[in-house]
ROMAR-171937 format. One record per residue (C-alpha): x, y, z; residue number from 1. Coordinates in Angstrom, 3 decimals. Each point is the difference from the previous one (the first is absolute). Example, Ala and Ser with C-alpha at 12.3 -4.5 7.8 and 13.67 -1.06 7.14 Angstrom:
BEGIN
c1	c2	c3	i
12.300	-4.500	7.800	1
1.370	3.440	-0.660	2
//
This chain:
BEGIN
c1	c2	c3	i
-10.327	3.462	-6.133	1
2.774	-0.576	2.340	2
2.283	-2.639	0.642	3
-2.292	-0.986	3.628	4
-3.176	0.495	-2.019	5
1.661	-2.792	-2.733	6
1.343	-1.950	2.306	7
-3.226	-0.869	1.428	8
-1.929	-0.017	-3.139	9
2.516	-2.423	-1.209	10
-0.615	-2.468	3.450	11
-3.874	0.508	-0.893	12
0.122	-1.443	-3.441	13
2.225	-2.851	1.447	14
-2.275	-0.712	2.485	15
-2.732	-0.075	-2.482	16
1.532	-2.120	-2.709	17
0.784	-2.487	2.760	18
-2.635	-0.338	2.460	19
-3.172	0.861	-2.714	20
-0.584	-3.064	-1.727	21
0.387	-2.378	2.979	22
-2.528	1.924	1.824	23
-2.466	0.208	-2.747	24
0.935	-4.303	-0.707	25
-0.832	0.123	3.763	26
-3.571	1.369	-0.356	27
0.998	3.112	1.861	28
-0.481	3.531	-1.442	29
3.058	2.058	-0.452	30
-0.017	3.624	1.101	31
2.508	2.647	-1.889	32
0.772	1.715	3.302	33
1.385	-3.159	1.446	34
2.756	0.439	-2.306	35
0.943	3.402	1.478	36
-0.993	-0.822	3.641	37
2.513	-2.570	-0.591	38
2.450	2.160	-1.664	39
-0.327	2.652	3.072	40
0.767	-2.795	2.605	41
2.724	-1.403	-1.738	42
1.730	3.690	-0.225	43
-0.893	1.084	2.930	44
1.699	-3.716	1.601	45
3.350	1.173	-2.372	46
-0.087	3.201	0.825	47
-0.093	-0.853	4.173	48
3.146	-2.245	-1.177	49
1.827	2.729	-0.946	50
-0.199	0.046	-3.715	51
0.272	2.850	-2.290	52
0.142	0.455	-3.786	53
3.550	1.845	-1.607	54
-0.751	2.911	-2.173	55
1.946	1.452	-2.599	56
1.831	3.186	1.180	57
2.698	2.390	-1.122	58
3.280	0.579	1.495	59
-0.006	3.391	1.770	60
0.869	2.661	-2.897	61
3.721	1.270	-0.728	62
1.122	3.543	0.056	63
0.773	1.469	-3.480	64
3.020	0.175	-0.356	65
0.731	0.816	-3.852	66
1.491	2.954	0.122	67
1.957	-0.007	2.871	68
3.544	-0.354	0.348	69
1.769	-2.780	1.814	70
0.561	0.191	3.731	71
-2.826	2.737	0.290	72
-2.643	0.038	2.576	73
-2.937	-1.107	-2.328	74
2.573	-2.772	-2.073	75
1.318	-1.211	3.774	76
-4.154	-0.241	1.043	77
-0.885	-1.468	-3.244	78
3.012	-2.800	0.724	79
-1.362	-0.626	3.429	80
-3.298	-0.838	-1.164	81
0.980	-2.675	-2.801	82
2.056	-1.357	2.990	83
-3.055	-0.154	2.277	84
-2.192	-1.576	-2.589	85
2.487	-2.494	-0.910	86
0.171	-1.003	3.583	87
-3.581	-0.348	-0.087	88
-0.611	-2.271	-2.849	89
3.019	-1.901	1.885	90
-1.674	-0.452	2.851	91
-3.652	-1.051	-1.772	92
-1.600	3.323	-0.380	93
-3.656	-0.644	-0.172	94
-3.338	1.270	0.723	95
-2.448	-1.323	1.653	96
-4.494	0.579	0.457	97
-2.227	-1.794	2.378	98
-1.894	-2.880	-1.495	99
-2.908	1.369	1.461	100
-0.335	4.039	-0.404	101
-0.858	1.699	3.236	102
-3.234	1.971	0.001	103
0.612	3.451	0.996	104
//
């Protein structure tokens, strides 16, 4: 399942466990898909604001360099990248999905 497909399962059982009962006490009959009608509107309303979900990524990958010697090519390279990944996390380094996933 992923992380858009809980999300909105999650706003469905919300829905549900608060709008159910005072329906029913209400006479009315309650309808399962209302939950995920709901659930669709209220993503789709979060997802026109702009909102997306953080996922968990790696940092780009670092050149081996075990067996090199200082001030080589490959140790220099492998130096520049733990640099460039340090400046990342610095600066927030995240990633990001669309709440809602675009159909292709």
């Amino acid at each position: 399942m992923t992380k858009q497909e809980e999300i909105r399962e999650g706003i469905a059982k919300l829905t549900e466990d608060r709008f159910r009962f005072p329906a029913e006490e209400a006479g009315l009959i309650w309808d399962k898909n209302f939950n995920y009608m709901l659930a669709s509107n209220i993503l789709s309303y979060l997802h026109s604001q702009g909102v997306v979900i953080k996922v968990d990524r790696e940092l780009p990958s670092l050149t081996d360099a075990s067996r090199c010697s200082p001030g080589s090519y490959t140790w220099n390279k492998h130096i520049a990248e733990f640099n460039y990944q340090q400046d990342m996390l610095r600066a927030g380094y995240g990633a990001f999905e669309p709440l809602i996933e675009e159909k292709q």
